[in-house]
N, C-alpha and C positions, 0 to 999 in steps of 0.2 A: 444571503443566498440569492441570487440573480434567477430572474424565469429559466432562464436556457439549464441552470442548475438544478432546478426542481425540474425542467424539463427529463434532460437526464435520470435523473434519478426515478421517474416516472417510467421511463422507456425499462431500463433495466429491471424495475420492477413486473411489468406487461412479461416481459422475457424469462423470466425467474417464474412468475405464474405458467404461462406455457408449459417450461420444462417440467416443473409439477406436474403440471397437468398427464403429459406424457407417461410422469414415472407411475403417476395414476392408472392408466391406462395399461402397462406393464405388469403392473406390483398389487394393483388393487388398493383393500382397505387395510395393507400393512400399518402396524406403528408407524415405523420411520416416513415414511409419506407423510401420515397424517401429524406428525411432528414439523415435517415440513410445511407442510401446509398450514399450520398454528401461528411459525414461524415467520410466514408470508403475509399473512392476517396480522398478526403485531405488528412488521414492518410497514405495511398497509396505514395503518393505526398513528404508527408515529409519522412518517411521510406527511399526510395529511397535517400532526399536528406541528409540524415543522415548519409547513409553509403555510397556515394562518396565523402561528403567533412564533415565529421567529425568537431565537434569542440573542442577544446581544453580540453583535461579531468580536471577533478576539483580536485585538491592534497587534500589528506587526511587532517583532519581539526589538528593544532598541539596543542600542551598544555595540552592536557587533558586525563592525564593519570589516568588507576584504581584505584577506591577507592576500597580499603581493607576492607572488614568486616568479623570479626573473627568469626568463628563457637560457641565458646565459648557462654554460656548462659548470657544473658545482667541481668543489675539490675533491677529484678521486682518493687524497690518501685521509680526508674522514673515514673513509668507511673499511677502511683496510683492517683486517681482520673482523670483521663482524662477518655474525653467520647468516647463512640467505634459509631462513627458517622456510618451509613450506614449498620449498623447492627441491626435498628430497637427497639434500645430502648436506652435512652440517661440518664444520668448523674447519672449511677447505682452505688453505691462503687464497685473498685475492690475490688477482694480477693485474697488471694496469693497461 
């Protein structure tokens, strides 16, 4: 994790306290505030242990290089008779 990422995630968290803070100010000593607010505290909690003892970054996954698909226009009559699912009307003939 790179400073500017623990940066980040630091900001976000400052932001996320704020709006607490607000629903605080709205809501009072509801539950769910103060769940949120536990939940902040944890986050709090791990953030800190994140960026003094980092764990091992995860290597990029290997083998699985780009598929190529050519710009070139494919053969219309693949597809002839398939249905355009999720478009609302089903088992129409194509046309070309």
């Amino acid at each position: 994790m790179t400073r500017s990422d623990i940066a980040e995630l630091r900001y976000a968290v400052n932001q996320l306290r704020r709006s607490i803070g607000v629903l605080r100010t709205h809501y009072g000593d509801a539950g769910t505030v103060r769940r949120l607010e536990n939940d902040l505290e944890r986050l709090c909690i791990d953030a800190d242990e994140l960026e003094q003892s980092p764990p091992p970054q995860v290597a990029a996954p290997r083998g699985q290089e780009p598929i190529y698909v050519p710009d070139s226009k494919s053969d219309e009559s693949a597809w002839m008779g398939a249905q355009d699912e999720g478009l609302g009307f089903h088992s129409r003939p194509r046309t070309q």
